[in-house]
Every structure is written in structure tokens, then in C-alpha cells.
Residue frames as qw, qx, qy, qz and C-alpha x, y, z in Angstrom:
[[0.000, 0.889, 0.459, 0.000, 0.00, 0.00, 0.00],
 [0.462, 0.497, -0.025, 0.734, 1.23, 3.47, -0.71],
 [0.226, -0.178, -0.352, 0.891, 2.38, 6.09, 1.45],
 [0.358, -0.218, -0.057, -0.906, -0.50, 8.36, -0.08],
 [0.499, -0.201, -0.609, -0.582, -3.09, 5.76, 0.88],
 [0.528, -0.302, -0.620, 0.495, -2.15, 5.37, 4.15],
 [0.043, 0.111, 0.281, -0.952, -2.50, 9.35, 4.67],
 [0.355, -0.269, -0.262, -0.856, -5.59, 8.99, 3.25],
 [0.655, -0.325, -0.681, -0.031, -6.62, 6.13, 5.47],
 [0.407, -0.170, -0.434, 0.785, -5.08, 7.87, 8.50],
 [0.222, -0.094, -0.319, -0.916, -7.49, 10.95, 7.42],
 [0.536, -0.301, -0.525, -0.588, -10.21, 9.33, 7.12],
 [0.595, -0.221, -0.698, 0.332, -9.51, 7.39, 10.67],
 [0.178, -0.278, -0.525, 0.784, -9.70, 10.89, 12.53],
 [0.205, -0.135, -0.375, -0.894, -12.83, 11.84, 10.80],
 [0.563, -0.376, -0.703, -0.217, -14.51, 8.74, 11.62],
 [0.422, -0.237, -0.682, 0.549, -13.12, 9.04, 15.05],
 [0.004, 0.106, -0.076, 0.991, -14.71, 12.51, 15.42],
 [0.548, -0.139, -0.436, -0.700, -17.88, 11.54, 14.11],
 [0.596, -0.080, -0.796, 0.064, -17.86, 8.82, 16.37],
 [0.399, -0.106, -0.464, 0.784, -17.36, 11.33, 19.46],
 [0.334, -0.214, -0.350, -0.849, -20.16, 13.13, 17.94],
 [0.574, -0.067, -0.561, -0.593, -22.44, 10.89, 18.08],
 [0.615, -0.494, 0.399, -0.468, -21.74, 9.59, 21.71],
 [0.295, -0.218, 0.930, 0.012, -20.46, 6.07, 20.46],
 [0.729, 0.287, 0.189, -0.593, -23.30, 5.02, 18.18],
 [0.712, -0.279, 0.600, 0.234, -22.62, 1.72, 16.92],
 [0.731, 0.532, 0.370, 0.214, -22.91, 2.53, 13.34],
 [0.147, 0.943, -0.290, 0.076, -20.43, 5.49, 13.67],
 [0.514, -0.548, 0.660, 0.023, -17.76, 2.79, 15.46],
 [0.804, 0.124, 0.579, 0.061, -18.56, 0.30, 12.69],
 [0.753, 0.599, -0.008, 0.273, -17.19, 2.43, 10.08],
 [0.200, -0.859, 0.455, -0.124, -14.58, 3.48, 12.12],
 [0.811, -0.118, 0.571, 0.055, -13.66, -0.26, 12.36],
 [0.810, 0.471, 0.328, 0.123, -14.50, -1.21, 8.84],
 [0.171, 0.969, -0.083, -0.159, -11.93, 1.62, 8.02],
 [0.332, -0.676, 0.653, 0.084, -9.10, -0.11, 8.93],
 [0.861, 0.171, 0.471, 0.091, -10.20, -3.40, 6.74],
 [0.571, 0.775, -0.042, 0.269, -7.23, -3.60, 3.72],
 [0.137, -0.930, 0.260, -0.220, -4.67, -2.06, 6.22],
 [0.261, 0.409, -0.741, 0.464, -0.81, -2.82, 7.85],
 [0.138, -0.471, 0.509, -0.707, -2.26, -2.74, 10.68],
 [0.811, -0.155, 0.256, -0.503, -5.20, -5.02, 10.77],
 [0.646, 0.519, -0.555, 0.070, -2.78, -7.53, 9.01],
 [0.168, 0.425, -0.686, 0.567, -0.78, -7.17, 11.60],
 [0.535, -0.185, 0.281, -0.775, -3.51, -8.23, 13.81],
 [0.960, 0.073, -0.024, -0.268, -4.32, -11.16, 12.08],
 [0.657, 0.334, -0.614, 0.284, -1.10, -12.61, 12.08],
 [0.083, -0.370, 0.713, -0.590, -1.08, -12.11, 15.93],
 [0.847, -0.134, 0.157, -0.490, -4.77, -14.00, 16.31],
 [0.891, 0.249, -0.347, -0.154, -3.14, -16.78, 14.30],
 [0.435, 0.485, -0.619, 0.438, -0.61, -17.02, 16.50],
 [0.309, -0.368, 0.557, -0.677, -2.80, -17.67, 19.60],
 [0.159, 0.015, 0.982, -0.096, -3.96, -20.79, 20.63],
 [0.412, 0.509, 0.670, -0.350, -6.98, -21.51, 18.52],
 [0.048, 0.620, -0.216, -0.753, -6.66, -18.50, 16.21],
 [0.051, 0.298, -0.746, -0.594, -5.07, -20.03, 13.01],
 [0.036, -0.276, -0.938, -0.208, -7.68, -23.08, 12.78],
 [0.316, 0.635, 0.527, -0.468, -10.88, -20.55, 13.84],
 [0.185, 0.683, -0.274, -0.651, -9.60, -18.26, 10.84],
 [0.058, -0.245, 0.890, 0.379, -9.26, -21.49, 8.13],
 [0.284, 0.388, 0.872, -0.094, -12.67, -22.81, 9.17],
 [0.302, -0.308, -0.341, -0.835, -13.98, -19.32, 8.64],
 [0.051, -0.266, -0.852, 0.448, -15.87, -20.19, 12.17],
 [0.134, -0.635, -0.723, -0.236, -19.27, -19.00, 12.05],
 [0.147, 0.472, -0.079, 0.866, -20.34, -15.45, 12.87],
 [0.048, 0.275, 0.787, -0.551, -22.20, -15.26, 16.09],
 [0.314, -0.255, -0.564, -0.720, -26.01, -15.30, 15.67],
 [0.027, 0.153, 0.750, -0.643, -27.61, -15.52, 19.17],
 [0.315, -0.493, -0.445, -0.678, -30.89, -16.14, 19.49],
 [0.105, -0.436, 0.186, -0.874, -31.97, -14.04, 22.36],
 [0.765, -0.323, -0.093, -0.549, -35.55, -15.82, 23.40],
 [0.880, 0.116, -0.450, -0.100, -33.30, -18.73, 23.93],
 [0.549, 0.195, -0.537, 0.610, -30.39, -17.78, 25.51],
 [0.333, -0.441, 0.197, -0.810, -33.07, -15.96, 28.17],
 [0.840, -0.311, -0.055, -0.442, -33.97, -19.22, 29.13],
 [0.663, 0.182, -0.559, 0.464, -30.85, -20.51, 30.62],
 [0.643, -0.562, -0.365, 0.371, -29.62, -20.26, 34.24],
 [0.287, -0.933, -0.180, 0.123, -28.68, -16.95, 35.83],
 [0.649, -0.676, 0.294, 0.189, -26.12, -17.48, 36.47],
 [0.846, 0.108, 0.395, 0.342, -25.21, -18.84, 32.91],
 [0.276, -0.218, 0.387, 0.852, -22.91, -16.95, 30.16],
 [0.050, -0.504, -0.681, -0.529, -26.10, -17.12, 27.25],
 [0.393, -0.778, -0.490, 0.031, -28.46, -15.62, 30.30],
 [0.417, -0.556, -0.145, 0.704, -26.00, -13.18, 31.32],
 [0.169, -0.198, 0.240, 0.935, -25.46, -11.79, 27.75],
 [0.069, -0.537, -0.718, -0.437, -29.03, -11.99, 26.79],
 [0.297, -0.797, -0.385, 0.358, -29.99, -9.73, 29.77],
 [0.219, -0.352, 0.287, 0.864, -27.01, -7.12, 28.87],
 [0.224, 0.091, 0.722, 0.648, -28.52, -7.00, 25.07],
 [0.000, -0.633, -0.662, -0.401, -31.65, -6.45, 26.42],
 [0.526, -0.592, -0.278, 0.544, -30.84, -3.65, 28.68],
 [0.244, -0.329, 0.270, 0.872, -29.32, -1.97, 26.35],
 [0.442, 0.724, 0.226, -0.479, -32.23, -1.92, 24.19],
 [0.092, -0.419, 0.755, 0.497, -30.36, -3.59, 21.33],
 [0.774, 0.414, -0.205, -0.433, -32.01, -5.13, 18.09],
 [0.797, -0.293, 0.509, 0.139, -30.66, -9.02, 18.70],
 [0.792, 0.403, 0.356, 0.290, -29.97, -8.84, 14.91],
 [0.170, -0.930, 0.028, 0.324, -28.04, -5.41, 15.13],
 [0.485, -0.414, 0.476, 0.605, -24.48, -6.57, 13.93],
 [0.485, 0.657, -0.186, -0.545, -23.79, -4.79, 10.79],
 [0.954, 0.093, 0.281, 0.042, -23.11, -7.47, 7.85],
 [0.045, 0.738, -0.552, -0.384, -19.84, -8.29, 6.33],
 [0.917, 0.256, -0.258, -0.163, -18.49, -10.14, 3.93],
 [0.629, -0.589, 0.503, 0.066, -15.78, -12.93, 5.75],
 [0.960, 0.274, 0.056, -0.029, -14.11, -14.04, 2.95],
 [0.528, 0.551, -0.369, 0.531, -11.09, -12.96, 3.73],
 [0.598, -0.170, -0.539, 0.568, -9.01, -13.17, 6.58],
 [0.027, 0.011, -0.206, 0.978, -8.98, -9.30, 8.00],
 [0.526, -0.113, -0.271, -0.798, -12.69, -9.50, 7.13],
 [0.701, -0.310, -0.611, -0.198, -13.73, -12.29, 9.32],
 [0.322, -0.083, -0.405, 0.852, -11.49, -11.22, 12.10],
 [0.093, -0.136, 0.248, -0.955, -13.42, -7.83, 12.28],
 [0.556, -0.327, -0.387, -0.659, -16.69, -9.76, 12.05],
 [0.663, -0.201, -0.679, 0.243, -15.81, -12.14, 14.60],
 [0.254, -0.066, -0.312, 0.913, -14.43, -8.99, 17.05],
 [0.340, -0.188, -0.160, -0.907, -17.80, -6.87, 16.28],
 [0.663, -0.276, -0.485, -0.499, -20.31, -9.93, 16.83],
 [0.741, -0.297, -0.530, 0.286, -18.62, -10.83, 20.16],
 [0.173, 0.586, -0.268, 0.745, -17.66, -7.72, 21.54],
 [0.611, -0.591, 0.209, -0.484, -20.82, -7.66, 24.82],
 [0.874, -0.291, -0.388, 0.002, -20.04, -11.02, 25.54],
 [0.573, 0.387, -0.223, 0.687, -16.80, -9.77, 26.17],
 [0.438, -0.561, 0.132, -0.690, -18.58, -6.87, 28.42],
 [0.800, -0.362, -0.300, -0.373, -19.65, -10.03, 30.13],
 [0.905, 0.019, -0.329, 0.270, -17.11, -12.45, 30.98],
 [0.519, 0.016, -0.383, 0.764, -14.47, -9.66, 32.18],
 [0.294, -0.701, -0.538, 0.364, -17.55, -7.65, 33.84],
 [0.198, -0.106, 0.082, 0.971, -16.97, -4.47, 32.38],
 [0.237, 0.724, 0.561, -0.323, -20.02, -1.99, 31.92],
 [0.458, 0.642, 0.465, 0.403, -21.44, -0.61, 28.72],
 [0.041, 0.988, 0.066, -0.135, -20.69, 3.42, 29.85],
 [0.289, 0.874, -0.388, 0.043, -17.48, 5.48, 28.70],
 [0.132, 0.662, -0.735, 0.064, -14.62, 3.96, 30.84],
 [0.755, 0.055, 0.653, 0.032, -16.32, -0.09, 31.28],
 [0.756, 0.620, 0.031, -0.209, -15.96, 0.51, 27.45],
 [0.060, 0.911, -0.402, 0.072, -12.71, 1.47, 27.46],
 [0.520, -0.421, 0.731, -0.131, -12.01, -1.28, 29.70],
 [0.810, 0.032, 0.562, -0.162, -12.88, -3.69, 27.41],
 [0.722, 0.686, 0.089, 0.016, -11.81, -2.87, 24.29],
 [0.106, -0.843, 0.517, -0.102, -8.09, -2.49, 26.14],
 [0.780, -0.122, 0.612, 0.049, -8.59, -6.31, 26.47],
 [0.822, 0.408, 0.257, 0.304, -8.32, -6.90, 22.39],
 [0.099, 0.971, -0.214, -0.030, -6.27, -3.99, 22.10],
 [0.253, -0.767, 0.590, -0.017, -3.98, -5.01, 23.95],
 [0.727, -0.251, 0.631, 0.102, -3.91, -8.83, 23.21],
 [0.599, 0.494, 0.592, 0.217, -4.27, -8.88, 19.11],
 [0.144, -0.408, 0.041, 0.901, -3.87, -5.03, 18.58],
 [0.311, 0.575, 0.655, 0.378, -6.88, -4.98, 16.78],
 [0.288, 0.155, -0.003, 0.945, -6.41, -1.32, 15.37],
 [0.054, -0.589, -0.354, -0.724, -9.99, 0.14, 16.38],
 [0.748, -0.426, -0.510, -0.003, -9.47, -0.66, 19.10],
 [0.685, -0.116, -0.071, 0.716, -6.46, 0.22, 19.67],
 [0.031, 0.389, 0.202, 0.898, -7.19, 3.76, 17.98],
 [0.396, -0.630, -0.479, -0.465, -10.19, 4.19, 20.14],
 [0.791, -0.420, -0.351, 0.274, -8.43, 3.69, 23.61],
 [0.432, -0.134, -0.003, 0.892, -5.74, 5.95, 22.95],
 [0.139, 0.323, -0.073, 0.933, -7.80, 8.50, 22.04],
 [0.485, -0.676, -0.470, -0.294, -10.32, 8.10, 24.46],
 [0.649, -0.533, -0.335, 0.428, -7.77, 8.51, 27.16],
 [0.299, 0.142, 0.084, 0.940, -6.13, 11.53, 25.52],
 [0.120, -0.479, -0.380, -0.782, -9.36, 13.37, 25.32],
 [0.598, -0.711, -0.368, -0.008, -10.60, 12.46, 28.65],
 [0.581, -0.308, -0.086, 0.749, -6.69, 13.59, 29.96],
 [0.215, 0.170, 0.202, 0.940, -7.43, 17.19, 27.76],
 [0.205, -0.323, -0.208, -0.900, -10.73, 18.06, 27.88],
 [0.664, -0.610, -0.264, -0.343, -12.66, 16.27, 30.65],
 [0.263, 0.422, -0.691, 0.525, -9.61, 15.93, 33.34],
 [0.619, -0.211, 0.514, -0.556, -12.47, 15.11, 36.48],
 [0.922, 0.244, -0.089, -0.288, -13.27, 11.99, 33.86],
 [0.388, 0.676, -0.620, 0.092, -9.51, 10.64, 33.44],
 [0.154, -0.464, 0.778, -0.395, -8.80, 9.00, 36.79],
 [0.723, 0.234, 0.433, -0.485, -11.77, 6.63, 36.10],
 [0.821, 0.518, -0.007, -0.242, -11.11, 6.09, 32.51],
 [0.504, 0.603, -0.602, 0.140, -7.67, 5.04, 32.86],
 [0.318, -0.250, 0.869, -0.284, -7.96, 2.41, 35.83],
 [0.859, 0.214, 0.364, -0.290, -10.61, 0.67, 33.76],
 [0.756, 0.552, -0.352, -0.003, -8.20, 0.64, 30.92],
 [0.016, 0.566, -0.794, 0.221, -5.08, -0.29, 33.04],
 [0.699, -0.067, 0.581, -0.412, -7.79, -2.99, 34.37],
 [0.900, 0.419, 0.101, -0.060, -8.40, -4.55, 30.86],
 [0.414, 0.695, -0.588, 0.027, -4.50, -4.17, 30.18],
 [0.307, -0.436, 0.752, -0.386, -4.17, -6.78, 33.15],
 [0.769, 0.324, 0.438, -0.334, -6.92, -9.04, 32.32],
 [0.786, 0.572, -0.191, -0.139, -5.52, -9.11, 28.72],
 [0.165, 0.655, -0.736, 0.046, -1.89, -10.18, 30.07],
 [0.605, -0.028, 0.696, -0.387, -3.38, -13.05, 32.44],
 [0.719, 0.228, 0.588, -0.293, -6.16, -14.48, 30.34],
 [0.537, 0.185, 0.715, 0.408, -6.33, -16.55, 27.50],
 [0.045, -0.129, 0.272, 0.953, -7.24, -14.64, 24.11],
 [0.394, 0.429, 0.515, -0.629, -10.71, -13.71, 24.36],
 [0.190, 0.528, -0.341, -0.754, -10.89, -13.51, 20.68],
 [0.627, 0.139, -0.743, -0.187, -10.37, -17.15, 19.58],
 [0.255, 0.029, 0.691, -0.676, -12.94, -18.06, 22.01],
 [0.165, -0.118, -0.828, -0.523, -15.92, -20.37, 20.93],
 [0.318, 0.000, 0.499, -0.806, -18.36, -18.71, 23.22],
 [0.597, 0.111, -0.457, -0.651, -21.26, -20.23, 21.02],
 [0.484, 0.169, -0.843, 0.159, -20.12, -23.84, 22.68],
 [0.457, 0.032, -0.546, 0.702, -20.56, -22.83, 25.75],
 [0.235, -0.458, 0.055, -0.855, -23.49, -20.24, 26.46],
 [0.625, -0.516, -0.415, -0.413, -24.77, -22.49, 29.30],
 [0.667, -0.084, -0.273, 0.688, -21.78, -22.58, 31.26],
 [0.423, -0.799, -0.229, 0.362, -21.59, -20.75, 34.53],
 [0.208, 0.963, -0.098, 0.139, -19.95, -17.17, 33.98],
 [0.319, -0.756, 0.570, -0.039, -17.51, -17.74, 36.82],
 [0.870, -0.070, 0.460, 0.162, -16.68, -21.11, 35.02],
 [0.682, 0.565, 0.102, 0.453, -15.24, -19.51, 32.22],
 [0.166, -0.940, 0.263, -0.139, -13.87, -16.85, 33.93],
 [0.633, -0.622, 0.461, 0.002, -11.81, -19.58, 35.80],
 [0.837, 0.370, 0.318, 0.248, -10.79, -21.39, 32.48],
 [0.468, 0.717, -0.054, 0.514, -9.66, -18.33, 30.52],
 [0.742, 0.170, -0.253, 0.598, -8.02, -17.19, 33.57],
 [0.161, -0.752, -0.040, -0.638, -9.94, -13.93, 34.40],
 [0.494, -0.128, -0.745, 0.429, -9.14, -13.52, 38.23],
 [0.199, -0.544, -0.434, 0.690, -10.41, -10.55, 38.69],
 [0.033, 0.600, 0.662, 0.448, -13.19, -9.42, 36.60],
 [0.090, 0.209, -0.143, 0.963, -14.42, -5.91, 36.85],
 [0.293, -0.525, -0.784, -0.152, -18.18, -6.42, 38.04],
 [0.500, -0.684, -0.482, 0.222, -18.04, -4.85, 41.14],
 [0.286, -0.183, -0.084, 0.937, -15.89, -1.26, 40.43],
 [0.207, 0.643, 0.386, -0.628, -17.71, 1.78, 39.31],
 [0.351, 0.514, -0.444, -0.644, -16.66, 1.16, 35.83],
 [0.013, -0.020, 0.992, 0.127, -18.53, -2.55, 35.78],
 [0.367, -0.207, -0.745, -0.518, -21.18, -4.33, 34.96],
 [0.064, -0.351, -0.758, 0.546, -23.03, -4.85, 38.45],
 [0.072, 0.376, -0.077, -0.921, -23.92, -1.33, 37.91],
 [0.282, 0.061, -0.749, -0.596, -26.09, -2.56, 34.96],
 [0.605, -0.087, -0.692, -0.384, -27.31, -5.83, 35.61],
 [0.776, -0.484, 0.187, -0.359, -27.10, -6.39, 39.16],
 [0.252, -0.574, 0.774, -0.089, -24.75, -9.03, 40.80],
 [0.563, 0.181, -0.791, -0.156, -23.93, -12.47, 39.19],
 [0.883, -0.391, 0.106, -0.237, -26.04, -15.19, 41.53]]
């Protein structure tokens, strides 16, 4: 790719990112902020690090299935269970169970971001982060940091810059939830190349204790409690 096309990609990346900031996070302003990066070094780079984590290489070959949750269902599981946990979240938020935008996955970088987009709450779930500014933060510091998926990566950094410039009372909050997901991502297995699908009846804190999470955010002031109420 050429130097110009990178500036123009780079461009276009702090437009989106604006627009995004606009708009308060709306998920179709983040999804072309994502999609922006599809084609790029960077998200390359990304995939070559998934493949490189247990699981990764052989989810990316199969082309694993995009997540497709069906909602009525996964409401009828135990409380306590992963399906029941993120089916509550989803509906909380007042989400459309069929929300994710479509892509095409025929390519590596392109299934990656679908895979990363269609799994993101569960994510919310498992390491207990909450859906406001800095439980976001927190969670998207987890792939950041383990895979370097770039919107991620782009989003974090400037979420903390802007909170550190222009909201400074907002900062000390939004940078112990990230410093939280930077921990959580060194510890636990890669959350990415994760077959949550397998698994939605299985006890939160059982997977927690698999992938390694010790200390899930639930219970700070940038978690999920806050939300949904404590895990029976």
C-alpha cells in the first residue's frame, strides 16, 4: 500500500473518530470506524497475531461462524449462565438481537473484524466491564492489547487523551478501567479465539476460571453490576 493511501486512510480514521465522538459512540459510527481499517498494515498485523494464539489459526481457516444468538433462547438458561448473562445485557441496552452490521468474511482481515464486532458484549460479560465510557474502554483495552486490533487500539488511545485534555475530572476513572483490561488481557487466554457459542450455558464464573480472568471488573464503578445487578 502506498504512502498516499495510508494518509488517506489515516485521514479518514480521525474523521470517523470525530464523528464517532459526535455521536456519543453510536454503533454505526464505530462500525465504520472499524470497517476503516479493513485492507490495512495494521489489521494484518492483527491477524497474524490471532493466528498465533492458541486456537486463532484453525478458527480463521474454518472461517468459524459469525455469532447469531438467538436471544428468546439464551433468556432461558440459568442466571447465572454466560447465554443468560449476555441476553440480559442485550436487552438492557435496548439492542435489536440482529443489530451486527453485515460483512463479507471471505477474507481473513474480514472475518477477524466480524468475529471482534459480533462478540464484543459477551466480552462486556465475561471480564464484567459496563457498557458506559470507561467499562468501554475497559474492554476494548482487552483486544487492544492482546491482538492489537487497530480500532481498538485507535479508540483507547484516544479516548484517554481526550478524557486527559478536555474532561480531566473523567480521566482517573477512565484510565484504571483501561489499566484494568490491560491486566486481564496479560493473564487471560485470548478472548478472541474463544468459541463462546459452545458454551453459552456454562456458569460465567466457570469460564472466567478457564480463561483465567481472576479478577473481573463487576463490582468497580466502571462494571457491569452497575447494569445488571450481581452475578447469583
Amino acid at each position: 500500500m502506498s504512502r498516499f493511501q495510508e494518509a488517506l486512510r489515516a485521514t479518514n480514521s480521525l474523521r470517523l473518530l470525530a464523528a464517532a465522538g459526535r455521536s456519543g459512540g453510536e454503533l454505526s459510527s464505530i462500525a465504520d470506524l472499524i470497517d476503516n481499517f479493513l485492507g490495512s498494515p495494521q489489521l494484518a498485523a492483527s491477524v497474524e497475531r490471532f493466528k498465533a494464539v492458541p486456537g486463532g489459526a484453525e478458527m480463521l481457516s474454518q472461517r468459524y461462524p459469525p455469532l447469531q444468538p438467538d436471544i428468546d433462547s439464551l433468556r432461558q438458561l440459568p442466571p447465572d449462565s454466560l447465554g443468560r448473562r449476555y441476553a440480559d445485557l442485550i436487552l438492557s441496552l435496548g439492542y435489536d438481537p440482529e443489530f451486527f452490521r453485515p460483512r463479507d468474511v471471505s477474507t481473513d482481515d474480514r472475518w477477524l473484524t466480524q468475529r471482534i464486532a459480533t462478540t464484543h458484549d459477551i466480552h462486556h460479560v465475561v471480564a464484567g466491564f459496563g457498557t458506559e465510557t470507561a467499562g468501554e474502554n475497559g474492554v476494548l483495552a482487552i483486544t487492544a492489547a492482546q491482538i492489537g486490533f487497530p480500532g481498538y487500539v485507535l479508540l483507547t488511545s484516544a479516548g484517554q487523551l481526550a478524557a486527559f485534555r478536555f474532561q480531566p475530572e473523567r480521566f482517573p476513572l477512565l484510565s484504571a478501567s483501561q489499566a484494568h483490561g490491560h491486566a486481564i488481557a496479560r493473564r487471560a487466554q485470548c478472548m478472541a479465539a474463544v468459541k463462546w457459542e459452545e458454551g453459552w450455558e456454562k456458569p460465567v464464573r466457570q469460564w472466567r476460571e478457564e480463561l483465567g480472568i481472576s479478577d473481573p471488573a463487576d463490582a468497580e464503578p466502571y462494571g457491569l453490576d452497575a447494569q445488571l445487578g450481581p452475578l447469583p
